[in-house]
C-alpha positions as a Markdown table, in Angstrom:
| # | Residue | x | y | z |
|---|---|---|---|---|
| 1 | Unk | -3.5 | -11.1 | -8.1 |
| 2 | Unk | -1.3 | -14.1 | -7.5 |
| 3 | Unk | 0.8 | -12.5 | -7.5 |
| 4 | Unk | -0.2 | -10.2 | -4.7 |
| 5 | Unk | -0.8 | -13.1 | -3.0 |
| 6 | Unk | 2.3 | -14.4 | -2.9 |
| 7 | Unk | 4.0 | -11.2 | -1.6 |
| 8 | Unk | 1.9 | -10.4 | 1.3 |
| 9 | Unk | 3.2 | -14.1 | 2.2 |
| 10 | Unk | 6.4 | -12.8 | 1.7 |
| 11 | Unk | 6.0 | -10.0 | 3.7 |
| 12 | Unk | 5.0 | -12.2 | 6.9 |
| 13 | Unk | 7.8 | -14.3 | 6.0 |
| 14 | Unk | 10.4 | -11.2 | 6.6 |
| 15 | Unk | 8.1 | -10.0 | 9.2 |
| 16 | Unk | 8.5 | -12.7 | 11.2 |
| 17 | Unk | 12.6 | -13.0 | 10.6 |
| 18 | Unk | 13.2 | -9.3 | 11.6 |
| 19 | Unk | 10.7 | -9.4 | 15.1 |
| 20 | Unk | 13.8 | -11.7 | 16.1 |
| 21 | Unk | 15.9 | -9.2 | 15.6 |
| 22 | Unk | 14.2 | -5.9 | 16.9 |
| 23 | Unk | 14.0 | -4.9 | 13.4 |
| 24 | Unk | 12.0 | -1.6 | 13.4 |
| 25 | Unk | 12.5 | -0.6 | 9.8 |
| 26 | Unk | 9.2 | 0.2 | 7.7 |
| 27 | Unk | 10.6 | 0.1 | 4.2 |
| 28 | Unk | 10.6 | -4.0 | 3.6 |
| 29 | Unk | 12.6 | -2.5 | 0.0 |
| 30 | Unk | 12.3 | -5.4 | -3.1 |
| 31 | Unk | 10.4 | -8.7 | -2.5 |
| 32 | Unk | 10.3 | -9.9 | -5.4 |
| 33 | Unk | 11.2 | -9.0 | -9.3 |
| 34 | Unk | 9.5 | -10.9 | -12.1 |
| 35 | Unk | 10.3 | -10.9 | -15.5 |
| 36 | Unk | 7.5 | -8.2 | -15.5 |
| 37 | Unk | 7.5 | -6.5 | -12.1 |
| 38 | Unk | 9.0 | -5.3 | -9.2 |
| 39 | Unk | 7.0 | -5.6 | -6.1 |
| 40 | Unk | 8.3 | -3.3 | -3.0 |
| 41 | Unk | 6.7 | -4.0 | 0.8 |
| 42 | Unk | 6.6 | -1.7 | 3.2 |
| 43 | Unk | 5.0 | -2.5 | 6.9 |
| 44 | Unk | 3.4 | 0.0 | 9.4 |
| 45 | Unk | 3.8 | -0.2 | 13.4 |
| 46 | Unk | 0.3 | -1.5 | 13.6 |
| 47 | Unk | 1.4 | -4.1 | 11.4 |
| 48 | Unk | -0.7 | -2.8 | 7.6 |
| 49 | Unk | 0.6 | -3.6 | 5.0 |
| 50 | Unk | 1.4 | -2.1 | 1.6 |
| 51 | Unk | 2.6 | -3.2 | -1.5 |
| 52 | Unk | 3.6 | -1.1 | -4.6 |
| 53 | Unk | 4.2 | -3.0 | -7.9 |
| 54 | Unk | 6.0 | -1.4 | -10.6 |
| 55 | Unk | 6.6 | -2.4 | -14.3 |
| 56 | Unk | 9.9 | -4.1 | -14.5 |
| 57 | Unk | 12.0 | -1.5 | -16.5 |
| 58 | Unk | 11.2 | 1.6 | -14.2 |
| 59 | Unk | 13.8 | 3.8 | -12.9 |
| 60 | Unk | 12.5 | 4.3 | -9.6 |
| 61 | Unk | 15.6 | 4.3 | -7.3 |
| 62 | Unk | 15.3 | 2.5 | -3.7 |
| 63 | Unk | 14.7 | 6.1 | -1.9 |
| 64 | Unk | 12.3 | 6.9 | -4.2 |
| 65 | Unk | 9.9 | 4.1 | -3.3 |
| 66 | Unk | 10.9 | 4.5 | 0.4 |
| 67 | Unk | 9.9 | 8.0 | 0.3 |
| 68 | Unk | 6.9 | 6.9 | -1.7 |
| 69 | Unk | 6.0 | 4.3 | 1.3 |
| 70 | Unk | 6.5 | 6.8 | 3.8 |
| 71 | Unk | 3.9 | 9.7 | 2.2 |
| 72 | Unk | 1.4 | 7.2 | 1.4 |
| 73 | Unk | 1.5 | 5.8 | 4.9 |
| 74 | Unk | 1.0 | 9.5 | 6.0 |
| 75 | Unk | -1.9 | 9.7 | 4.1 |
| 76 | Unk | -3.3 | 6.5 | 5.2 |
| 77 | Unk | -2.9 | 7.6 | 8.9 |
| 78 | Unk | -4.4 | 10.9 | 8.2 |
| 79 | Unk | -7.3 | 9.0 | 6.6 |
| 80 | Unk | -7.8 | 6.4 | 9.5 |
| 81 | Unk | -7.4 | 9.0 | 12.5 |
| 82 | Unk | -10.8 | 11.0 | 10.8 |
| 83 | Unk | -13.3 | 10.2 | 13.4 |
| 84 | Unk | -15.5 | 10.4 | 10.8 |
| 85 | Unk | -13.6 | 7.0 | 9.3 |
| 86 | Unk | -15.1 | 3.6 | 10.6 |
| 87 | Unk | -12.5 | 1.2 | 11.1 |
| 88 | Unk | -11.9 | -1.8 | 9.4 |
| 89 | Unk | -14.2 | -0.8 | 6.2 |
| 90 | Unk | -12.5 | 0.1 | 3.2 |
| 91 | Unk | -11.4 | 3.3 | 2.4 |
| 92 | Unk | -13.7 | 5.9 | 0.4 |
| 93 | Unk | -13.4 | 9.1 | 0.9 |
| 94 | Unk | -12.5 | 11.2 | -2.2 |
| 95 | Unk | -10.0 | 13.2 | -0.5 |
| 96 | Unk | -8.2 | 10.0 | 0.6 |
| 97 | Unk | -8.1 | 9.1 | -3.4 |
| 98 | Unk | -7.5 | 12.5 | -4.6 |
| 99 | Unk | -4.2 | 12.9 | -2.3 |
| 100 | Unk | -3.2 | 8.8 | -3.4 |
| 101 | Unk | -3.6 | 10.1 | -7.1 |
| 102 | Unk | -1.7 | 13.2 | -6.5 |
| 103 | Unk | 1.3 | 11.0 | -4.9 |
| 104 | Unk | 1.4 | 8.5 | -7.6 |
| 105 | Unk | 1.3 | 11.3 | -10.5 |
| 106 | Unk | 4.4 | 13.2 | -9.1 |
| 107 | Unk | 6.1 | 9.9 | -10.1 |
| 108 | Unk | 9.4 | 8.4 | -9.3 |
């Protein structure tokens, strides 16, 4: 959870760099490795952020997790834009969580 923590500050950190330079890339790529993780950022227009953490010795290649980031933040959207969705609660529809499983068991 520290962890976490700590790369979500990271994330404003870059955020804040790249406004500077019209950066309008989603895919923040690798924050951060540990001796036991990888932690990938990835940041919406609206300014949401994600964070994947992997194990350390996973094969996922760069455009794996980019394309990763991109579905799941196609998800999300679809899940947010439900007029049925209130915003700024947390997320529990089962359809939401069914397609989020379905994403992470295809794998890298």
């Amino acid at each position: 959870q520290m962890c976490i923590r700590d790369r979500l500050r990271s994330i404003d950190l870059l955020v804040n760099r790249t406004k500077e330079a019209a950066h309008t890339e989603k895919y923040l790529g690798l924050l951060y490795p540990t001796e036991e993780f990888k932690v990938y950022g990835y940041l919406t227009n609206t300014q949401i952020k994600f964070v994947l953490v992997l194990d350390y010795d996973s094969k996922a290649k760069d455009a794996e997790v980019k394309n990763f980031f991109s579905r799941f933040h196609e998800i999300y959207a679809d899940t947010v834009c439900n007029p049925f969705y209130t915003a700024d609660e947390n997320i529990t529809s089962k359809k939401f969580e069914e397609r989020v499983n379905d994403l992470i068991s295809q794998g890298f």
